[in-house]
VEXVEXLUM-369753 format. One line per 5 residues: for each residue x, y, z of N, C-alpha, C. Coordinates in steps of 0.1 Angstrom, whole numbers, plus 2048, in hexadecimal, padded with zeros to 3 digits. Layout:
BEGIN
X,Y,Z,X,Y,Z,X,Y,Z; ...
end
This chain:
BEGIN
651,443,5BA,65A,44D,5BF,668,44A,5BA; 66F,458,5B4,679,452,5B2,684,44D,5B7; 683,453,5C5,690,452,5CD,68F,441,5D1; 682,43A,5CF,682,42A,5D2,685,425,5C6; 682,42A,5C3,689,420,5B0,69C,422,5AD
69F,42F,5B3,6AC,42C,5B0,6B3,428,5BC; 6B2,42A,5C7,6B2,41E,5D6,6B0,412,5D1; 6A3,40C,5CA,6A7,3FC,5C9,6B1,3FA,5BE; 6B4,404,5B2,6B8,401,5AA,6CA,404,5AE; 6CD,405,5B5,6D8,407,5BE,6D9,3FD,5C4
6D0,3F3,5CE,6D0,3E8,5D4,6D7,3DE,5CF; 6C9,3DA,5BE,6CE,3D2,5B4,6DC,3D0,5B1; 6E0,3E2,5AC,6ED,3DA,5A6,6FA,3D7,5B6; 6F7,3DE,5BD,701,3DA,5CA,703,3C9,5CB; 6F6,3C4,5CA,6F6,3B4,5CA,6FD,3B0,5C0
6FC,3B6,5B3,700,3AA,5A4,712,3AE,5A9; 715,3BE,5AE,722,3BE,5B1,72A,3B0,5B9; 722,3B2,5CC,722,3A7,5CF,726,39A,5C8; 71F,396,5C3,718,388,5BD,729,387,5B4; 72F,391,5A8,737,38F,5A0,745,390,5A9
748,39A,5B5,751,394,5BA,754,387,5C4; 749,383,5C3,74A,377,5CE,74D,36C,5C7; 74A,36F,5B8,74F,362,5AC,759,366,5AA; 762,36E,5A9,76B,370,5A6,777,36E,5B2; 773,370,5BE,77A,368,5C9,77C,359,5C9
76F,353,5C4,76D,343,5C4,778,340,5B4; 778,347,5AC,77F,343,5A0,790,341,5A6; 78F,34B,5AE,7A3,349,5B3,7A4,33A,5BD; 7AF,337,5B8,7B6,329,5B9,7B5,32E,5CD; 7B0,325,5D1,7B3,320,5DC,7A5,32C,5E1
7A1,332,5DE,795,339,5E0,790,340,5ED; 7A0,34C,5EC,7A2,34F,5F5,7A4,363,5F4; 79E,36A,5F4,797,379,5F4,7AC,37E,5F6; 7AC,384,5EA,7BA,395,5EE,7B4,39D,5F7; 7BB,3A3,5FD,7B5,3B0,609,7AC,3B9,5FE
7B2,3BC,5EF,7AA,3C6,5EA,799,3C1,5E8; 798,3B8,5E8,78A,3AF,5E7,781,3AC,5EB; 78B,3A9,5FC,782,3AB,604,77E,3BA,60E; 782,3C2,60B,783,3CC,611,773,3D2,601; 774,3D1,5F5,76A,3D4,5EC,761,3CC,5F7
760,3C2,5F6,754,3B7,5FC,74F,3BF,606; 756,3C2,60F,753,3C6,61D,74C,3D4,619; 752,3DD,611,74B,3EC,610,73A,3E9,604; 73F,3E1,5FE,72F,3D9,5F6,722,3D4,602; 727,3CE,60B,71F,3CB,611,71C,3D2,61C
725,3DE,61F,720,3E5,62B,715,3F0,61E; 719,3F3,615,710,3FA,60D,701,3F0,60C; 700,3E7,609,6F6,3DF,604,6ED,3E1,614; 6F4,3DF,61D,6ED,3DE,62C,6E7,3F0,62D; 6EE,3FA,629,6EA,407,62D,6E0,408,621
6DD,404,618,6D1,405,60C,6C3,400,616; 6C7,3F1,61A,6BB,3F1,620,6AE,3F7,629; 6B0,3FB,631,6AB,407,63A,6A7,410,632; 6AE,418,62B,6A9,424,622,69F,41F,619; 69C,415,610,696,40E,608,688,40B,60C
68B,404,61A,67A,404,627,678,412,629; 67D,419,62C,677,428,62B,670,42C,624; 67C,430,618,673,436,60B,664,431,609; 666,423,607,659,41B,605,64B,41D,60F; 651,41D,619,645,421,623,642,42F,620
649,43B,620,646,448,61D,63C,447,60F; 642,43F,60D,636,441,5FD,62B,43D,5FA; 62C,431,601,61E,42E,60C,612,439,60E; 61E,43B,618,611,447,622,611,455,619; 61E,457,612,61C,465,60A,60E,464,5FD
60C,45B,5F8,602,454,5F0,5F6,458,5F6; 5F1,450,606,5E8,454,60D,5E7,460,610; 5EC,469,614,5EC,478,616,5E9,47F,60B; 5EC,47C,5FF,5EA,485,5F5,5E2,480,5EF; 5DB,473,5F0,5C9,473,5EB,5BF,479,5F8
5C3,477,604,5BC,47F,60F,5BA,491,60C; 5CA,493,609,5C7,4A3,60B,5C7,4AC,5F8; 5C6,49F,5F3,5BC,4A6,5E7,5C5,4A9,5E1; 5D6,4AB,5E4,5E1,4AF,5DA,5E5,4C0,5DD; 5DF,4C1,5E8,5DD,4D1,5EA,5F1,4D3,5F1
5F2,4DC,5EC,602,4E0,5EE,600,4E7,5F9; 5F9,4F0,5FA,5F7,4F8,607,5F7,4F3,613; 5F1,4E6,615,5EC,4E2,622,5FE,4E3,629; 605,4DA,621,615,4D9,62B,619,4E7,62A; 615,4F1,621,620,4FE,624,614,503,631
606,503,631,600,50D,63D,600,505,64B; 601,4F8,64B,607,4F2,657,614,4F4,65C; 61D,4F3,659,62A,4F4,659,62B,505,65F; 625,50C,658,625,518,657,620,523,663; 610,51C,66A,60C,521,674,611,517,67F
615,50D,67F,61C,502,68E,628,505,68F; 635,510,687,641,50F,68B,644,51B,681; 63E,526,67D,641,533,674,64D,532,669; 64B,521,660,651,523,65A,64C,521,648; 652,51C,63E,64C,51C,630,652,512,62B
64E,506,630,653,4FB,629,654,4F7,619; 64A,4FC,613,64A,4FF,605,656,501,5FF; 65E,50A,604,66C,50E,5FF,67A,504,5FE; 673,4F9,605,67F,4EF,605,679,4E4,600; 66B,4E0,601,661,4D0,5F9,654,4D8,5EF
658,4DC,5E3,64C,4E1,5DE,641,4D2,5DD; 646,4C8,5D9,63D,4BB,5DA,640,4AE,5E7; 635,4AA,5E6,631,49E,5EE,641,494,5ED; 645,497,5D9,64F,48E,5DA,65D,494,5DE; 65F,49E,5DE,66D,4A5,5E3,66A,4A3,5F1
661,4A5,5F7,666,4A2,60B,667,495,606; 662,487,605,667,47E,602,671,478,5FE; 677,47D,5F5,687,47C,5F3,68C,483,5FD; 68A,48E,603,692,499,60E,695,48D,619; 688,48A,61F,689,47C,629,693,472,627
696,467,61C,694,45E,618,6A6,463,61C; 6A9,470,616,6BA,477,619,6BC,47B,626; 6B2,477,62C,6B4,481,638,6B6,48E,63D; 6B1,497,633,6B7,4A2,634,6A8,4A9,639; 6A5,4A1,640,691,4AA,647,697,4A8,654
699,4B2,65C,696,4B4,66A,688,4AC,670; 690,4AA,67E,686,4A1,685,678,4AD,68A; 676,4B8,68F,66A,4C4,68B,660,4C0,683; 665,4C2,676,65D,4C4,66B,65B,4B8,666; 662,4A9,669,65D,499,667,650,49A,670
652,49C,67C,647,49C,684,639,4A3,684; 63F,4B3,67F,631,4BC,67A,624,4B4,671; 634,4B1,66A,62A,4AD,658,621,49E,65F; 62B,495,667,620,489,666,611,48C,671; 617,499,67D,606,49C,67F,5FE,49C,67A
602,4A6,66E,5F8,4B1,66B,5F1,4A4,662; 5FB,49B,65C,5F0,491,650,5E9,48A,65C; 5EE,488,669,5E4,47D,670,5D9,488,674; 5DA,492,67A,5CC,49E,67A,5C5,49F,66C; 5CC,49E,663,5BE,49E,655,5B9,493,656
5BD,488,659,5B6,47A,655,5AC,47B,663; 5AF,47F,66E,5A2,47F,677,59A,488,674; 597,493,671,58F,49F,66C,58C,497,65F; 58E,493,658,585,48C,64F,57E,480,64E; 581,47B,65B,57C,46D,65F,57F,462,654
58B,45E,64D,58D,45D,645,597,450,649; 59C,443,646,5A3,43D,64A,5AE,43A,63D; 5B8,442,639,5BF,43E,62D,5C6,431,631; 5BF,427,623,5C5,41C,620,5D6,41D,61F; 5DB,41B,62A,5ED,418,625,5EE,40E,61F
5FC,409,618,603,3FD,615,608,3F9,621; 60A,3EC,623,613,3E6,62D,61F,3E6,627; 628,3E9,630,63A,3E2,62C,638,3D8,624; 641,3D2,61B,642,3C9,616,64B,3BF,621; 647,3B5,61F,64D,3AC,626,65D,3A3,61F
668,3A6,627,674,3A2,61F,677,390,629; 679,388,623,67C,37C,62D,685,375,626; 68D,36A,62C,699,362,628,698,361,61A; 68E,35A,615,68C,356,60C,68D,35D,601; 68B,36D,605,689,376,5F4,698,377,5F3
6A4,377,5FF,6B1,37A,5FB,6B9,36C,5FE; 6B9,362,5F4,6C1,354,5F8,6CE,35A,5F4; 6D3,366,5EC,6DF,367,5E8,6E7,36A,5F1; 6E2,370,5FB,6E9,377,609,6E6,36D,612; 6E2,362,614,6E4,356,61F,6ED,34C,617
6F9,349,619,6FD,33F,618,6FD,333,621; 6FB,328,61B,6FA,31D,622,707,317,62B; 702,311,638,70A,312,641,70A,301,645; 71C,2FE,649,717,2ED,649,724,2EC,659; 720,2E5,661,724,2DB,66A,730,2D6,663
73A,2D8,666,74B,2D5,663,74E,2C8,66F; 745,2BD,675,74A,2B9,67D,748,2AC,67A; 74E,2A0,676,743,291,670,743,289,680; 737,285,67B,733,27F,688,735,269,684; 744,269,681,73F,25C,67F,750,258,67F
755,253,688,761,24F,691,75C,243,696; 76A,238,699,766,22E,69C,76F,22A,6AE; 778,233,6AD,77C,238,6BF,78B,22B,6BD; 787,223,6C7,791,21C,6C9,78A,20C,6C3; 796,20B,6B7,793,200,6AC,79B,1F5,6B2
7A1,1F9,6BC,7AE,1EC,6BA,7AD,1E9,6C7; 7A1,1E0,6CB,79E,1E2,6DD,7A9,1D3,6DB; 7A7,1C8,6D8,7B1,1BC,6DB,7BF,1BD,6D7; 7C1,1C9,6CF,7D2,1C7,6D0,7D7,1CF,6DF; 7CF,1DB,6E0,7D3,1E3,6E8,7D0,1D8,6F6
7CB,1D3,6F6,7C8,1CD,702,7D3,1C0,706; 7DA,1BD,6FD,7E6,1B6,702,7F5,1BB,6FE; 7FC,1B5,6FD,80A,1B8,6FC,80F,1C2,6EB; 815,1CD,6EB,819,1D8,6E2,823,1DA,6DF; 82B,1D4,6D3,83D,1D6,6CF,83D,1E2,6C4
845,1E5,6C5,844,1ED,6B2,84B,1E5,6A9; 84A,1E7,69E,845,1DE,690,858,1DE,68F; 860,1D9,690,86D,1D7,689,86C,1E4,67B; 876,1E7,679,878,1F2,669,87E,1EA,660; 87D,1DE,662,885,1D0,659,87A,1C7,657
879,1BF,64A,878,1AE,64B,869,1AE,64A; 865,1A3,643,856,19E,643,854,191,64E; 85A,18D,655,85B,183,663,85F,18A,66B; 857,187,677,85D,18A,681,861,181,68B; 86D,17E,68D,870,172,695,871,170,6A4
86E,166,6AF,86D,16A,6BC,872,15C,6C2; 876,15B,6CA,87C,151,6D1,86C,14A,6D8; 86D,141,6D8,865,134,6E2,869,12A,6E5; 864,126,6F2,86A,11F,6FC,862,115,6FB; 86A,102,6F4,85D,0FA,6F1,863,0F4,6FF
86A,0F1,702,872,0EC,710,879,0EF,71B; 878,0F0,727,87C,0F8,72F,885,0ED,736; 88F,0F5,73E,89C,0E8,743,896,0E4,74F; 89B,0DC,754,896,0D3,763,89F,0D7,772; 897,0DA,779,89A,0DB,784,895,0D3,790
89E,0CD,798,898,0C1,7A3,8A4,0C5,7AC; 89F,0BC,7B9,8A8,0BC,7C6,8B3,0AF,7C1; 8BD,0B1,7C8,8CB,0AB,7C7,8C9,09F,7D5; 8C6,093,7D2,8C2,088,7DD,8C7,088,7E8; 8D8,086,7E2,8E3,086,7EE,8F2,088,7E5
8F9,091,7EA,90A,094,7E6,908,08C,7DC; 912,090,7D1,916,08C,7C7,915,082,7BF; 902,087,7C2,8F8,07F,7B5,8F5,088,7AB; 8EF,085,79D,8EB,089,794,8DD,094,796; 8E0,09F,792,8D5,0A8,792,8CC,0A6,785
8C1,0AE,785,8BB,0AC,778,8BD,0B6,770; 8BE,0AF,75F,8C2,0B8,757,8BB,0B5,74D; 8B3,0BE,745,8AE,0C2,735,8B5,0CD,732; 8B5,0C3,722,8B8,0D1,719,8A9,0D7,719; 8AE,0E6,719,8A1,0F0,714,8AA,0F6,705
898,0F4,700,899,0F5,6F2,88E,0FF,6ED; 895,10C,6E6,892,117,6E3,88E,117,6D4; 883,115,6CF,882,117,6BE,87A,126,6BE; 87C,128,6B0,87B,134,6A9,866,137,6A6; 864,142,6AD,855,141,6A6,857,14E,69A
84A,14D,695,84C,157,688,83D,161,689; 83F,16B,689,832,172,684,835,17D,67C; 82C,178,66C,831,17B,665,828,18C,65E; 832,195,655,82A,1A2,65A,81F,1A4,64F; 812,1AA,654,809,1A9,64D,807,1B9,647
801,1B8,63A,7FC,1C5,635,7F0,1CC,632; 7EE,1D4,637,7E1,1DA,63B,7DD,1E6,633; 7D6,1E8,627,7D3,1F7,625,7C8,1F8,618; 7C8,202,614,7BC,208,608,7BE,215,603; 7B6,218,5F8,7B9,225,5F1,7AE,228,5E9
7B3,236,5E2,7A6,239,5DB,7AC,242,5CF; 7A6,248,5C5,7A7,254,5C1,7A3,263,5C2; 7A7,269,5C7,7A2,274,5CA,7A0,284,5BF; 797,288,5B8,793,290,5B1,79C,29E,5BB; 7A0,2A2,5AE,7AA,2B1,5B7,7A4,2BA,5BD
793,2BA,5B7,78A,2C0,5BA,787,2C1,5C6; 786,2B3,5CC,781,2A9,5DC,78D,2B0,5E2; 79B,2B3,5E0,7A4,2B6,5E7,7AA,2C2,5EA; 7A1,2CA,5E2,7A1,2DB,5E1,796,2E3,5EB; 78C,2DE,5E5,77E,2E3,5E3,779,2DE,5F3
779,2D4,5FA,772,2D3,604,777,2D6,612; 76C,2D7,617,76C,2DE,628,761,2D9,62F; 768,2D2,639,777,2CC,63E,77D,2C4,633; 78E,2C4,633,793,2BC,62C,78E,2B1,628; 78D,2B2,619,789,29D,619,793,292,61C
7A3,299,619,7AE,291,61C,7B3,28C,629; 7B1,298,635,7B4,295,642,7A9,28E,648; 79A,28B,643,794,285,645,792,275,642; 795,274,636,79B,26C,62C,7A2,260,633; 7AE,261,636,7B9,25C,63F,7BA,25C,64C
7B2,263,652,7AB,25D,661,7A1,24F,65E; 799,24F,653,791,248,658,795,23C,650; 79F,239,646,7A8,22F,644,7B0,22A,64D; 7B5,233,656,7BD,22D,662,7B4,226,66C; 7A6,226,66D,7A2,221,676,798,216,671
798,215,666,794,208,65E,79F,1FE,660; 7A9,206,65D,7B7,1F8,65D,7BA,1F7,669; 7B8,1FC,674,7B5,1F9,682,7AF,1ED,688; 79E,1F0,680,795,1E6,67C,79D,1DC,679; 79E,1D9,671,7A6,1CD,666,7B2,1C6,670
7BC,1CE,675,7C6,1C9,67A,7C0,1C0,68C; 7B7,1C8,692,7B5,1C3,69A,7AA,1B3,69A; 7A3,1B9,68E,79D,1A7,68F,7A5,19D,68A; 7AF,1A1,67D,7BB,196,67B,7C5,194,68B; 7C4,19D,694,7CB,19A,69F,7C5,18C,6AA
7B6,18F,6A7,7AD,187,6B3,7B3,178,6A9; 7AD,177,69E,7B1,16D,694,7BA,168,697; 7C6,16F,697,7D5,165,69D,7D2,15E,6A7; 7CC,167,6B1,7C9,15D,6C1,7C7,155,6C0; 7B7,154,6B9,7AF,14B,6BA,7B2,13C,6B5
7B9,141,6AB,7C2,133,6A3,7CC,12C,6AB; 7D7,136,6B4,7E2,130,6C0,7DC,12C,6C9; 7D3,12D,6CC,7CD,12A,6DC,7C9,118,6DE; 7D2,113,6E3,7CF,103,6E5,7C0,0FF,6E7; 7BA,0F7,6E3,7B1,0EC,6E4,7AA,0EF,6EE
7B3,0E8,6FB,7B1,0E8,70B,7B0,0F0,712; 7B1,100,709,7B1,10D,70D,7A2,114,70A; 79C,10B,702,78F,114,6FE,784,10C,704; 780,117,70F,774,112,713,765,117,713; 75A,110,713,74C,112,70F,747,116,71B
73F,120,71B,732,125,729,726,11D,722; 722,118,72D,714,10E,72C,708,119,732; 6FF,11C,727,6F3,125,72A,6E9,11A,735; 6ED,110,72C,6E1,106,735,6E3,0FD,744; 6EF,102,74A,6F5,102,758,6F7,10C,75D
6F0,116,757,6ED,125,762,6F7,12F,762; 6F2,139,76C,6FE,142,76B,70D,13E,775; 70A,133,77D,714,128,782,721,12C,778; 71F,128,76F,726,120,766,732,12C,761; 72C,13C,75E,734,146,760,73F,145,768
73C,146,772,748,146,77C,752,138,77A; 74C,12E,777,754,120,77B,75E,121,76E; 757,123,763,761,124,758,76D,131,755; 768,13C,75B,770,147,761,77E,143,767; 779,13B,775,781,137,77C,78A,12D,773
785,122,76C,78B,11A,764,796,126,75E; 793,129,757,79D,12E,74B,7A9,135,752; 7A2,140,75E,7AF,142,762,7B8,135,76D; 7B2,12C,76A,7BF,122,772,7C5,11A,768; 7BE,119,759,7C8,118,751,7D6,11F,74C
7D6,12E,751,7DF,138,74C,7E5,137,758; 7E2,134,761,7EB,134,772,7F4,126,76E; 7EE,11D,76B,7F4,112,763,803,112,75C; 800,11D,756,809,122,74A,811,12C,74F; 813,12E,75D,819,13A,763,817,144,760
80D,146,759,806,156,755,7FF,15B,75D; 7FB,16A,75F,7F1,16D,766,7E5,173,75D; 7D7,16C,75F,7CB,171,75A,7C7,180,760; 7CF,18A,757,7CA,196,759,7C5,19C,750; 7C0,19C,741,7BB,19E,739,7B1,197,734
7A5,19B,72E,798,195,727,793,1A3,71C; 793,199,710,789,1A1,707,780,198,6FF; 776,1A1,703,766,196,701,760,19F,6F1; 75C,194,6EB,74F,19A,6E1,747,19D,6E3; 73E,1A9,6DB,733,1AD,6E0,728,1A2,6E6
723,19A,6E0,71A,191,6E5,71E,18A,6EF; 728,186,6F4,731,17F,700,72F,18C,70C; 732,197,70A,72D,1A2,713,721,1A5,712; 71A,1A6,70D,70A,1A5,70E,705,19F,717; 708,195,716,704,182,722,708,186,72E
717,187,731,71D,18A,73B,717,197,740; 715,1A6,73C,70F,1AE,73E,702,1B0,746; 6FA,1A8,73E,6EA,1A3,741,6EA,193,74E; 6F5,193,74F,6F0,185,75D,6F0,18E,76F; 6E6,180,76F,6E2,185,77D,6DC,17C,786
6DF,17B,793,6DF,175,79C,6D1,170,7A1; 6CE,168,7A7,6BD,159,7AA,6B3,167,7B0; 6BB,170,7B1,6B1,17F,7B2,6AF,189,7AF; 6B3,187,7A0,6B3,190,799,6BE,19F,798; 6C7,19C,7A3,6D0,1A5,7A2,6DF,1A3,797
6E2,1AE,78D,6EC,1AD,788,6F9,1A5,78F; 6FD,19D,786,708,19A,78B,71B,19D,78E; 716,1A7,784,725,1B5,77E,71F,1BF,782; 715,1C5,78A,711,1D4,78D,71A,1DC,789; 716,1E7,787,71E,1F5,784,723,1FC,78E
725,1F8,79A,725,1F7,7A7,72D,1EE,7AC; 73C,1F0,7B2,745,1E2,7AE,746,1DD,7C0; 746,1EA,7C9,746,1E1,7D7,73E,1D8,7DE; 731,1DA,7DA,72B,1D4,7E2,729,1C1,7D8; 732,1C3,7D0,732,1B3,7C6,73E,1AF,7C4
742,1A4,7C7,752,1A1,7C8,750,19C,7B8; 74B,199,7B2,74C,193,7A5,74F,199,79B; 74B,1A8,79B,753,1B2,790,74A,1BF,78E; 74E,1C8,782,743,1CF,780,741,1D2,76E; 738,1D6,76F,736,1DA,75E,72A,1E4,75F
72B,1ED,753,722,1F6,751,721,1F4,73C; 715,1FE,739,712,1FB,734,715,208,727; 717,210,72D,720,21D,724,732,21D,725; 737,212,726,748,210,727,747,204,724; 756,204,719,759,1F3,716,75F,1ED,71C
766,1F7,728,76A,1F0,734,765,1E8,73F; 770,1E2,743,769,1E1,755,76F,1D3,759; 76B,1CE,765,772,1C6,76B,768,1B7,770; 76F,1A9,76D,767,19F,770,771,197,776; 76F,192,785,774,188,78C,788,18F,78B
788,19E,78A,797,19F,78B,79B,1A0,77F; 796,1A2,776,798,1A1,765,797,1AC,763; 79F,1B3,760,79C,1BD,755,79B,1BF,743; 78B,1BE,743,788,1BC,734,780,1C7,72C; 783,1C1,725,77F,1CC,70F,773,1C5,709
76C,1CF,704,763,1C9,6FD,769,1CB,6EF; 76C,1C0,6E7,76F,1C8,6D9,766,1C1,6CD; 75D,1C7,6C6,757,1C7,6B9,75D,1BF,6B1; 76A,1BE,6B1,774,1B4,6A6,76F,1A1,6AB; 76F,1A0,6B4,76E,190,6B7,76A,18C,6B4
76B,180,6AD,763,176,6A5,763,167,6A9; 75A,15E,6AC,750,164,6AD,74C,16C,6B9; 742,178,6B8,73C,180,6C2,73A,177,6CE; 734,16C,6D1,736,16A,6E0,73E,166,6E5; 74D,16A,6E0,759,161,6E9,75B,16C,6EC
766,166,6F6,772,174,6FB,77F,16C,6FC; 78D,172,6FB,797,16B,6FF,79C,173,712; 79F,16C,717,7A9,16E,724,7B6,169,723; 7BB,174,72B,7CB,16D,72A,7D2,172,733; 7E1,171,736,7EA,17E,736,7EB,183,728
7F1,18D,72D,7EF,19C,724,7FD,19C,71B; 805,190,721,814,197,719,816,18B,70D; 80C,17D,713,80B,173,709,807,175,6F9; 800,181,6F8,802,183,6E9,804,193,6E3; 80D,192,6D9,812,1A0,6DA,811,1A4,6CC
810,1B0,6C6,809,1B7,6BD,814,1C0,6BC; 81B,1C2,6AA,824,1D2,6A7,81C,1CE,69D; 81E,1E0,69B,816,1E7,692,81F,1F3,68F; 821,1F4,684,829,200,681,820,20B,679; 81B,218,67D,81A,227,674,810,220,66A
80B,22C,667,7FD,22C,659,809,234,655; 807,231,646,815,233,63E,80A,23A,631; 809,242,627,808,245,619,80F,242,60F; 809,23E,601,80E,245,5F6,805,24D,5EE; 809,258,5E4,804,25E,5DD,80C,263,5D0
800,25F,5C6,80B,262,5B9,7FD,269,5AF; 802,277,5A8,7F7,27C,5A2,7EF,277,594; 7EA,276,590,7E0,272,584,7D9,279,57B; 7E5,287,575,7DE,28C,56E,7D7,28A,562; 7D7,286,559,7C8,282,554,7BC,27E,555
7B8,27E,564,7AE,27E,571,7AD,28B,576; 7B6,293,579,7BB,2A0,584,7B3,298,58F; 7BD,28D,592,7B9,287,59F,7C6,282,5A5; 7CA,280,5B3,7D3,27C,5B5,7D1,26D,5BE; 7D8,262,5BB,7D6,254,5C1,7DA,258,5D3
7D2,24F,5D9,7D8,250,5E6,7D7,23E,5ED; 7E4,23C,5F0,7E0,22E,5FA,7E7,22E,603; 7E1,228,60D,7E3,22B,61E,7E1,21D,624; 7F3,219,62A,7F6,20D,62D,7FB,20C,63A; 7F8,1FD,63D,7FF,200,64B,807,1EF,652
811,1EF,652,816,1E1,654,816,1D7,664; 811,1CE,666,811,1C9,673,810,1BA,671; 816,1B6,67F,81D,1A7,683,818,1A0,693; 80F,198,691,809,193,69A,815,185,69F; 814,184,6AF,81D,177,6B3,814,175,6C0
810,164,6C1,80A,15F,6CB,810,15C,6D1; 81E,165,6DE,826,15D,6E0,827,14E,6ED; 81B,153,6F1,817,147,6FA,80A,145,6F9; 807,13B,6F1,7FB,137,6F1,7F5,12F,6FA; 7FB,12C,704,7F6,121,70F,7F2,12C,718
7F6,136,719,7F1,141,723,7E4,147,71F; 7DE,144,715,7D0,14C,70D,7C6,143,710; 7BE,147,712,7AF,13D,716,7A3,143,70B; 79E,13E,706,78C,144,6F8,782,13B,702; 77A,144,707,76E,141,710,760,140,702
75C,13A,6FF,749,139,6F8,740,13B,6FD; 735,140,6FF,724,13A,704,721,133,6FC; 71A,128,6FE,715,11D,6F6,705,11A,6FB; 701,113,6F5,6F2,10C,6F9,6F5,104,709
end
């Protein structure tokens, strides 16, 4: 038929249209449609959409017009003497062939009457001749015959964050970074003056010098970089850059915070670090608990902070009492000893409020302390960038400066599990 041949051939080129302006959008810098372009796009594709329908028509009409006209022998008469005695009219005068009503349809220009007459009268011949004309089926159109019209669709969301990197700085004391100087200097107190009762009138009281020396913590540098293809910094979605630099800042996060535990762990006196005995029970939790904070009470500090490594919370997590009941339940009233759960890195043991942090090394310690005994500045994630054209790449590095001070190390306690 030919009204289906120039219907698909109408289809065809609607797509190659399609297809050449959509390259031609993609060729413009930043790859972004003029109103005049997209407004073609939009009238191309409402065309391409009104082809389809007409196209399944035609085709089916040709179908069944095929079957009718081997059934009724090719006889012209049959549609003008039907037509003619069911509604006194001469359809002949407007479809001399099978294939002009076909095209007439296909335009719409057949009244709903005479659509209806004509498909009786072929379903009354095909009963009167007991005859079942073989039709074609529709063709079947599915995703697959049109990939040019599905574009592929992607999840703009990365699932791979690292949350809160900096559980041990955040968990004690927080200055900002000075805008000066690679030392940071701080007063400490190696001697404190003397104070006593006066025996009787006009005796000698007691006296020390206190003697204040200088501590130093000195500022550290933290960062990394890459080259980035101008391409990577044009061309992708989501940004590769804003993603880029999030997840640099939270590596150096990483970094800063285990060089933080590090400092501790180095300040923390001798007499401060003590071992949990697996092989004296779960006793021994509590007693060394108790220890540590009467070493910081010691030191006029108060044991209000603990941050444990993973495997140090694991143990503690998992103990339980001569009957099997947890000993940190998730559940904090009915246990004076604390609570812990097992979806939070929080929670509380013996009055402690503690952190689990990934950074601690090794994993089964934890430090306790007061919270103001060691203190952490950290100044801004900072950039540079300088371009590289004979790459069409531009350099990027992303730094970040920080200054660790133990300023009381007698107030810090490192708990172990051991054999």
């Amino acid at each position: 038929m030919q009204l289906l041949e120039t219907l698909r051939a109408r289809f065809t080129d609607t797509q190659e249209s399609i297809r050449a302006l959509t390259d031609e959008i993609n060729g413009n810098e930043g790859a972004v449609a003029t109103e005049e372009q997209a407004a073609n796009l939009a009238t191309l594709n409402e065309e391409l959409e009104g082809l389809l329908p007409r196209i399944e028509q035609a085709s089916g009409l040709m179908s069944r017009m095929r079957g009718a006209a081997e059934l009724l022998s090719g006889a012209p008469g049959d549609l003008e003497t039907t037509l003619t005695r069911a509604r006194g009219v001469q359809p002949s005068r407007q479809w001399e062939t099978w294939g002009d009503y076909a095209r007439a349809l296909a335009g719409g220009e057949v009244d709903d009457n005479s659509r209806t007459d004509i498909a009786h009268m072929i379903a009354a011949r095909e009963q009167r001749a007991g005859v079942h004309v073989l039709r074609r089926a529709f063709v079947d159109v599915t995703t697959p015959d049109v990939p040019g019209l599905l574009p592929p669709q992607w999840l703009t969301d990365i699932v791979d964050f690292i949350g809160q990197a900096r559980p041990f700085i955040t968990a004690f004391d927080q200055r900002p970074l000075p805008n000066v100087g690679m030392a940071i200097n701080y007063p400490a107190v190696t001697q404190r003056p003397q104070v006593g009762k006066q025996t009787t009138e006009k005796t000698d009281i007691p006296s020390r010098k206190t003697t204040v020396t200088s501590g130093v913590a000195n500022v550290q540098t933290f960062g990394g970089g890459e080259d980035v293809s101008i391409q990577v910094l044009q061309r992708t979605d989501p940004a590769y850059l804003g993603l880029m630099l999030e997840l640099y800042a939270e590596e150096m996060a990483l970094a800063m915070n285990a060089a933080a535990v590090a400092t501790a762990i180095a300040a923390i006196p001798t007499g401060n670090k003590l071992t949990i005995s697996a092989a004296a029970g779960n006793d021994d939790w509590a007693t060394k608990l108790a220890q540590g904070a009467a070493l910081v009470f010691t030191a006029y500090g108060v044991p209000n902070t603990m941050v444990m490594g993973v495997n140090f919370w694991q143990l503690m997590a998992g103990l339980t009492d001569t009957d099997g009941r947890p000993l940190f339940p998730n559940v904090a009233p009915s246990n004076p000893l604390g609570s812990t759960a097992v979806n939070t890195s929080a929670g509380d043991v013996r009055g402690l409020t503690y952190v689990v942090d990934p950074s601690m090394i090794p994993s089964n310690s934890a430090i306790m302390g007061d919270s103001r005994a060691f203190t952490s500045m950290v100044g801004g994630v900072q950039t540079l960038a300088a371009d590289n054209p004979s790459k069409l790449g531009r350099d990027y590095a992303v730094y970040e400066f920080a200054a660790f001070a133990c300023r009381r190390p007698d107030q810090l306690v490192q708990l172990q599990t051991g054999a």
